[in-house]
C-alpha positions as a LaTeX table, in Angstrom:
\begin{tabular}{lrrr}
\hline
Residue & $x$ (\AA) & $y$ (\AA) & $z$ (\AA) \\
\hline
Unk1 & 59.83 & 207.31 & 129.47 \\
Unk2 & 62.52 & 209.40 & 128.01 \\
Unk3 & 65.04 & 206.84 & 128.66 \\
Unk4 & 62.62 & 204.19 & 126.83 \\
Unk5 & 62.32 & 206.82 & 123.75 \\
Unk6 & 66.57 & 206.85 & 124.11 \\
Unk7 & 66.95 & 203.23 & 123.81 \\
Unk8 & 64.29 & 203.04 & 120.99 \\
Unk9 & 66.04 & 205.37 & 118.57 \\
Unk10 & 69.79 & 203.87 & 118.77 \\
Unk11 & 70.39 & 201.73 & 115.76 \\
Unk12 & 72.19 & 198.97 & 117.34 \\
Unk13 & 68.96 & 197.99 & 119.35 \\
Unk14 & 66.87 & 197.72 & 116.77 \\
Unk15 & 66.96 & 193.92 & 115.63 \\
Unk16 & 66.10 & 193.19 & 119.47 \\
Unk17 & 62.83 & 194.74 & 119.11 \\
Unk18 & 60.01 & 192.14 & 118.32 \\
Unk19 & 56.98 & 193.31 & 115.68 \\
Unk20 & 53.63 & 191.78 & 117.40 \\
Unk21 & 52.60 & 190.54 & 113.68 \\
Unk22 & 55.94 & 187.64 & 113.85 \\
Unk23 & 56.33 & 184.88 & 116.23 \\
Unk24 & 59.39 & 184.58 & 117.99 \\
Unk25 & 62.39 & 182.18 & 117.08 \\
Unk26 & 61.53 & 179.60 & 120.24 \\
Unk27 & 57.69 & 179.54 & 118.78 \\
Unk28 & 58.67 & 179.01 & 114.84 \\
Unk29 & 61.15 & 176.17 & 116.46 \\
Unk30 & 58.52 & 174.25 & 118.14 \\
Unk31 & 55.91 & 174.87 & 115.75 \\
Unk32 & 54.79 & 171.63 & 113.55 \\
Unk33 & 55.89 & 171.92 & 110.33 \\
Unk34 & 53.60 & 170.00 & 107.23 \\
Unk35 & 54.68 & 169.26 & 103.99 \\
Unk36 & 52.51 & 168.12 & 101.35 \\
Unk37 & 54.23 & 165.63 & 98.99 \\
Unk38 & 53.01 & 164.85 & 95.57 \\
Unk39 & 53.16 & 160.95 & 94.30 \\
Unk40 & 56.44 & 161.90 & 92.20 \\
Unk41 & 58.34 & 162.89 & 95.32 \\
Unk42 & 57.37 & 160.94 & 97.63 \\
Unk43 & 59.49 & 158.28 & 99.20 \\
Unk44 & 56.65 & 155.84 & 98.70 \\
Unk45 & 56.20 & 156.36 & 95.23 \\
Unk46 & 56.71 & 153.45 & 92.60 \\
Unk47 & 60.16 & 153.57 & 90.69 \\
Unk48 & 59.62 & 154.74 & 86.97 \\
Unk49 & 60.88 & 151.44 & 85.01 \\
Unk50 & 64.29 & 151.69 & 83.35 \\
Unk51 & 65.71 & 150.63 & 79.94 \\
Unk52 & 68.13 & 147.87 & 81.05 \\
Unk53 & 68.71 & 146.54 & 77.78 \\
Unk54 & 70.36 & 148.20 & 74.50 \\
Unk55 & 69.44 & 147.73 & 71.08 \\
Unk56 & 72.95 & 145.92 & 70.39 \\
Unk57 & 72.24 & 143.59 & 73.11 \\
Unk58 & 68.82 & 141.92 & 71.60 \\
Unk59 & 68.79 & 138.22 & 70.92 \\
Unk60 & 69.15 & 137.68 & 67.75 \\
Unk61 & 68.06 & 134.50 & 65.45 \\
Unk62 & 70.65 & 132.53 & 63.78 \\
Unk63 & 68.94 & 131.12 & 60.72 \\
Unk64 & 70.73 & 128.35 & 58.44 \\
Unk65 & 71.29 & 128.61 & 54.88 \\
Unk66 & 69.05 & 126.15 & 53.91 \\
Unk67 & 66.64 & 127.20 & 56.15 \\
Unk68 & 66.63 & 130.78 & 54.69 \\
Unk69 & 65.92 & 128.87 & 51.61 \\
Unk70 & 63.23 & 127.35 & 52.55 \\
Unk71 & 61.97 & 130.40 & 54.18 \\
Unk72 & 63.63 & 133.93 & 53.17 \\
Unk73 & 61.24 & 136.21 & 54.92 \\
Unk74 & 62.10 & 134.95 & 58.38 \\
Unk75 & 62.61 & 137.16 & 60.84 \\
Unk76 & 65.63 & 137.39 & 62.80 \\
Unk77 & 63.68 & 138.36 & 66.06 \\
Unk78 & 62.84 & 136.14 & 67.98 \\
Unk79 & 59.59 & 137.96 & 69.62 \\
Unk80 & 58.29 & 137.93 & 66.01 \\
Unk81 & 59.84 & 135.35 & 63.85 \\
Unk82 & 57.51 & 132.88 & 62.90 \\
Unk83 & 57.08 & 129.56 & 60.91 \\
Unk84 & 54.71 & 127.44 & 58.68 \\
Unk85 & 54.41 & 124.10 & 59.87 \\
Unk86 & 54.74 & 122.88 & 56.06 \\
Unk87 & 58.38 & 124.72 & 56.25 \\
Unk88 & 59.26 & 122.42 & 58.48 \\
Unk89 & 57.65 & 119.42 & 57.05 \\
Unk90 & 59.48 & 119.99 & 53.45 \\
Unk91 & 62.65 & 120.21 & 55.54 \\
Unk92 & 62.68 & 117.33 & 56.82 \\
Unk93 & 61.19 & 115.60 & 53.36 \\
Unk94 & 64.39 & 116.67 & 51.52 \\
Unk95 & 66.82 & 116.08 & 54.69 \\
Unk96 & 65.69 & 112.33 & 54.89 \\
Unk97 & 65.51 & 111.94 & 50.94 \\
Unk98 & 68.89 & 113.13 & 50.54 \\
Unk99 & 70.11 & 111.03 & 53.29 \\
Unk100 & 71.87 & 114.44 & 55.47 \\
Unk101 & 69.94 & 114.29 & 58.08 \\
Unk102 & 72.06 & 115.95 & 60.91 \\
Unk103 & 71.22 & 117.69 & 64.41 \\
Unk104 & 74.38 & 119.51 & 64.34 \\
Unk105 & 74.24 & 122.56 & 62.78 \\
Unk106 & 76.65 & 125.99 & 62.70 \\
Unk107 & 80.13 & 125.49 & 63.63 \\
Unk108 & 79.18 & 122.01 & 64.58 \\
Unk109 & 77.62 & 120.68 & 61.05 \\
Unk110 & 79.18 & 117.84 & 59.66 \\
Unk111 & 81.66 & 119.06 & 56.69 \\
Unk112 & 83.87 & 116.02 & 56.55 \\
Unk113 & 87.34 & 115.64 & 56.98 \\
Unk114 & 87.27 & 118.60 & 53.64 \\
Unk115 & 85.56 & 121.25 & 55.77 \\
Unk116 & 87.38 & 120.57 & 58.75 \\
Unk117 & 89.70 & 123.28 & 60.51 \\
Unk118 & 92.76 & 121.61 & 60.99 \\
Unk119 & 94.46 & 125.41 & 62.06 \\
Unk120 & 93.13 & 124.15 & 65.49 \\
Unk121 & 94.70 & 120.52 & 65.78 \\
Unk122 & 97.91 & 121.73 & 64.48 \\
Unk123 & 99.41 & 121.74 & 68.14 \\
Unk124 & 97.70 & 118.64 & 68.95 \\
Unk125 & 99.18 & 116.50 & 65.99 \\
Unk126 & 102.78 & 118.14 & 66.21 \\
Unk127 & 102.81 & 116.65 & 69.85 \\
Unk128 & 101.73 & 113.22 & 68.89 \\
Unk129 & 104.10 & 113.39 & 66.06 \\
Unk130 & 106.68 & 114.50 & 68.34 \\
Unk131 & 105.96 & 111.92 & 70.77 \\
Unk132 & 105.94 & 108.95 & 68.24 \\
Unk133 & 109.39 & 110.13 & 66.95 \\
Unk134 & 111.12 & 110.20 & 70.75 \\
Unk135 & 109.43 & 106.95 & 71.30 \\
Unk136 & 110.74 & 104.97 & 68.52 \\
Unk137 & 114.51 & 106.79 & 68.74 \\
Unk138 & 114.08 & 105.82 & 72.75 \\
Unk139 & 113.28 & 101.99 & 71.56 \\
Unk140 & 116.01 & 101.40 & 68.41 \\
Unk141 & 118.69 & 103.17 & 71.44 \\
Unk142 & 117.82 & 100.73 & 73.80 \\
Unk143 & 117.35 & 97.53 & 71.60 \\
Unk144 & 121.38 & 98.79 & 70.34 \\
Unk145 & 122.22 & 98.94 & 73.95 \\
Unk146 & 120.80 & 95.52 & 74.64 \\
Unk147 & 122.58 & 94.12 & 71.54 \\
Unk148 & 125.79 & 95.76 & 72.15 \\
Unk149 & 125.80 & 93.90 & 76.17 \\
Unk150 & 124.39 & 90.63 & 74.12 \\
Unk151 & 127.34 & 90.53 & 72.00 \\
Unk152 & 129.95 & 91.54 & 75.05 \\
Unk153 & 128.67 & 88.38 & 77.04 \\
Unk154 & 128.69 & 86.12 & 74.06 \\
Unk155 & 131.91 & 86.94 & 73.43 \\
Unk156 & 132.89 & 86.35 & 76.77 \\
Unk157 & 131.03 & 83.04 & 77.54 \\
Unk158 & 133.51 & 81.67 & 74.08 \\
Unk159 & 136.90 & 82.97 & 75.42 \\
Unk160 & 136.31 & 81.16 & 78.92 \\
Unk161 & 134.36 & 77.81 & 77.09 \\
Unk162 & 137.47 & 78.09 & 74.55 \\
Unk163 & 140.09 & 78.61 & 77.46 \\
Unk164 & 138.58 & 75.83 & 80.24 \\
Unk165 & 137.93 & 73.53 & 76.84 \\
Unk166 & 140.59 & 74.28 & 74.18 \\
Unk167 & 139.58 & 70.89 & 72.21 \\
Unk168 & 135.72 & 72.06 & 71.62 \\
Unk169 & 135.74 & 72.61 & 67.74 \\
Unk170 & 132.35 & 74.66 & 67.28 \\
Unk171 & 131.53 & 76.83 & 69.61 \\
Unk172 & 127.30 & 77.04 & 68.82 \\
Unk173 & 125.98 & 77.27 & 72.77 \\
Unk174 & 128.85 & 78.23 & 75.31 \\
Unk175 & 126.56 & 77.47 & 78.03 \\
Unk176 & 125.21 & 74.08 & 76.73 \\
Unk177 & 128.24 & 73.33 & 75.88 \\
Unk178 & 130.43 & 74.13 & 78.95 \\
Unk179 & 128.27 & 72.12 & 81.35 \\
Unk180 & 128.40 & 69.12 & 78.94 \\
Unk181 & 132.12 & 69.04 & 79.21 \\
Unk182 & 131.73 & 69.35 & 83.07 \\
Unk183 & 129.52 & 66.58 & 82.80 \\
Unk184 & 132.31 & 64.52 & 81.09 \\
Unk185 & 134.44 & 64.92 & 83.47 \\
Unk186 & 132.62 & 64.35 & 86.89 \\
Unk187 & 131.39 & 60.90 & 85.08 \\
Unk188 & 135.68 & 60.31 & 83.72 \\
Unk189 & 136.40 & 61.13 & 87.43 \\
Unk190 & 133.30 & 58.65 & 88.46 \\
Unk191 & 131.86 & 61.33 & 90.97 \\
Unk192 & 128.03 & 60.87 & 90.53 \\
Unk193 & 125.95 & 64.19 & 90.41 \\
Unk194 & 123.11 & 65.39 & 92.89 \\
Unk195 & 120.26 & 64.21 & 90.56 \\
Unk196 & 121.73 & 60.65 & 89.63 \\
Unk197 & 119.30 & 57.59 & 91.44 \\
Unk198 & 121.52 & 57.10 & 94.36 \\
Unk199 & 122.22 & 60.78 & 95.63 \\
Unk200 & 118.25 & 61.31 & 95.12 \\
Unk201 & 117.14 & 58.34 & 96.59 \\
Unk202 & 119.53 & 58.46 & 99.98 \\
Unk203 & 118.17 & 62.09 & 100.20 \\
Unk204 & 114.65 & 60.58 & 100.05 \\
Unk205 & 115.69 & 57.64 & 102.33 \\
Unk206 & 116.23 & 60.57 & 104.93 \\
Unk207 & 113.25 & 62.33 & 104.61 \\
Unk208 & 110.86 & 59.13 & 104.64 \\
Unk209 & 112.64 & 57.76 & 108.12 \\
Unk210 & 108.79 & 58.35 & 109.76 \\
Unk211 & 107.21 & 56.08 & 107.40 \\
Unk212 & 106.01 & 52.66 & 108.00 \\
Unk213 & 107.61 & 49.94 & 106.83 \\
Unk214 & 104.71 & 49.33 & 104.07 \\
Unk215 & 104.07 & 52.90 & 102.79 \\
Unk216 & 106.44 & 52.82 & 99.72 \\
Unk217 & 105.36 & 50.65 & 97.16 \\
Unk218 & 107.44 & 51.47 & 94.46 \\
Unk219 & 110.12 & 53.38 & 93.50 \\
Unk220 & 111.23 & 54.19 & 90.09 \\
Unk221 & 113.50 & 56.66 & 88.55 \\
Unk222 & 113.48 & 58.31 & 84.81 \\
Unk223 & 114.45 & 61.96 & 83.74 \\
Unk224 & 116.80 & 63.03 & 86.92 \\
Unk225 & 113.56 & 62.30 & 89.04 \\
Unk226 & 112.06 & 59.42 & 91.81 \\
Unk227 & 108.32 & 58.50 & 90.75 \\
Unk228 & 107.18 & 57.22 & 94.25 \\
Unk229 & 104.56 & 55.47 & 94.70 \\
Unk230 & 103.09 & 55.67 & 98.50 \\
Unk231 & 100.02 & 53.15 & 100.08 \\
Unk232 & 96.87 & 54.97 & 100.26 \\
Unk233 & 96.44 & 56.35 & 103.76 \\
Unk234 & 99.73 & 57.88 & 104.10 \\
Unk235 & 100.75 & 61.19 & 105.79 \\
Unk236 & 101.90 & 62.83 & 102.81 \\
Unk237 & 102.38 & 66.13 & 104.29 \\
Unk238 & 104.63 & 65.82 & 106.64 \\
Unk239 & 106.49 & 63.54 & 104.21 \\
Unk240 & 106.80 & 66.55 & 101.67 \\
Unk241 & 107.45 & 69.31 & 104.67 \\
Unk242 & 110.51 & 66.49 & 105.72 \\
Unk243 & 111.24 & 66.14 & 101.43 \\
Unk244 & 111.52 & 69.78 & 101.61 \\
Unk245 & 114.29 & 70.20 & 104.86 \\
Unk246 & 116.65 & 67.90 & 102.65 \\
Unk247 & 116.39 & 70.10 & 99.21 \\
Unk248 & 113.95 & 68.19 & 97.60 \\
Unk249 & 110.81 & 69.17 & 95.88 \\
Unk250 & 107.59 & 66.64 & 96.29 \\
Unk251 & 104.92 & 67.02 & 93.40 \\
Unk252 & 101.88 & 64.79 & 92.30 \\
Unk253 & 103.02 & 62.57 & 89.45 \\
Unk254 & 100.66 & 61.89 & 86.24 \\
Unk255 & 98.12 & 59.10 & 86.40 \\
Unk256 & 100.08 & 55.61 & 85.89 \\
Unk257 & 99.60 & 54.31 & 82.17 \\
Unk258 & 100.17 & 50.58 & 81.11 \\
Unk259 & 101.33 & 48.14 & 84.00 \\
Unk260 & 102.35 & 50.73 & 85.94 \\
Unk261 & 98.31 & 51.75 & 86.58 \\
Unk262 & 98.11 & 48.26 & 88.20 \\
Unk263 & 100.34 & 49.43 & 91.59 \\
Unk264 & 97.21 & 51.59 & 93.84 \\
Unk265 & 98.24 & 54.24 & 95.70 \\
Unk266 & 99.33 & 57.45 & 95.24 \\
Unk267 & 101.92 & 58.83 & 92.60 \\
Unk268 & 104.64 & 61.46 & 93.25 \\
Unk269 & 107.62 & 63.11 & 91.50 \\
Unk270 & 110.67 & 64.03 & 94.11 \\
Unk271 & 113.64 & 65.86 & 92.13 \\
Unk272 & 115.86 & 68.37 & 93.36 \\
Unk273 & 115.01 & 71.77 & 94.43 \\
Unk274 & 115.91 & 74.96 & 92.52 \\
\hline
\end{tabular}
């Protein structure tokens, strides 16, 4: 006992000793606590509603001048702006009697070409100008250019006519002219040309060697070209495929006029090819 009463009295023992009116630690730990919530903090509890929206960011009405003629105590909200039918009625009375009846109104009401804000096509119409201008400078340099090479082979086309021909007194079409001096001189040197009768006629002689013996019926020749005249019946295409290995082109001729529509058969025109 007196070793008890020892222990008792030293001060560094006493926050070990236990009062029988307190649980311990291990029975406040275990014991349940409950917590009565009222409905504004609970978790449960339905949000209180916000303000989302400012009184600079309400809708506002846009009302036209002539509208706010027709009606100046109209309000500019829309929750409570509101208007007589016969408002809208004289309206459109005076809109169709004046004859200015438009949908557009704002920045897109018709002002005319007066009322128009040309600040904003100024770009646009200094490029179009711009590209007019380079076009027409790009088309008077190239028509120069042409004119320029024009003259050049003009020029030369005279100084060879004038050197191969010095007798030709005017010189009006070099190249008209030059092959009519060539042609002067292959018929003073009695050479005959590809599209005289008899060159084009042996060349057709050698492409008609498959045909019978009574499948031409006539031959005629006008304008540096045969007008043949083949029986009815005749294998024409290989005839023009054969016409067309010897450098000669095979056409259908015009209907025969006069006697010549007398001959049957079939017409064609054989010249040379190009």
């Amino acid at each position: 006992m007196l070793l008890l009463n020892l222990l008792s009295k030293c001060p560094w023992l006493k926050p070990l000793r236990r009062s029988p009116q307190q649980p311990s630690r291990s029975t406040q730990r275990h014991r349940p606590t409950r917590t009565r919530l009222s409905p504004s903090t609970s978790p449960y509890a339905p949000a209180a509603p916000r303000a989302t929206a400012c009184a600079c960011c309400r809708p506002t009405l846009m009302v036209s001048p002539a509208l706010r003629e027709l009606a100046p105590g109209l309000s500019t909200d829309p929750a409570t702006a509101t208007l007589d039918w016969s408002t809208w009625a004289a309206g459109a009375r005076d809109a169709l009697a004046s004859g200015e009846a438009d949908l557009c109104q704002f920045d897109f009401a018709r002002g005319g070409v007066a009322g128009m804000d040309w600040s904003l096509w100024r770009l646009t119409i200094a490029l179009a100008v711009l590209l007019v201008v380079v076009q027409l400078i790009g088309m008077n340099a190239r028509w120069l250019t042409l004119r320029a090479e024009q003259k050049r082979l003009d020029t030369a086309m005279r100084a060879q006519l004038q050197t191969a021909f010095p007798n030709t007194p005017v010189i009006l079409d070099p190249p008209a002219q030059m092959r009519r001096q060539v042609e002067q001189l292959r018929l003073a040197a009695g050479k005959s040309a590809p599209e005289d009768f008899l060159p084009l006629a042996d060349r057709f002689a050698q492409a008609a060697t498959g045909l019978a013996p009574d499948a031409l019926l006539a031959l005629d020749y006008h304008g540096r070209a045969l007008t043949v005249t083949l029986k009815d019946g005749t294998d024409t295409a290989s005839l023009r495929t054969a016409a067309r290995n010897v450098g000669l082109n095979m056409d259908t001729a015009e209907a025969p006029r006069g006697a010549e529509a007398t001959v049957p058969g079939s017409r064609w025109t054989v010249s040379i090819a190009q």
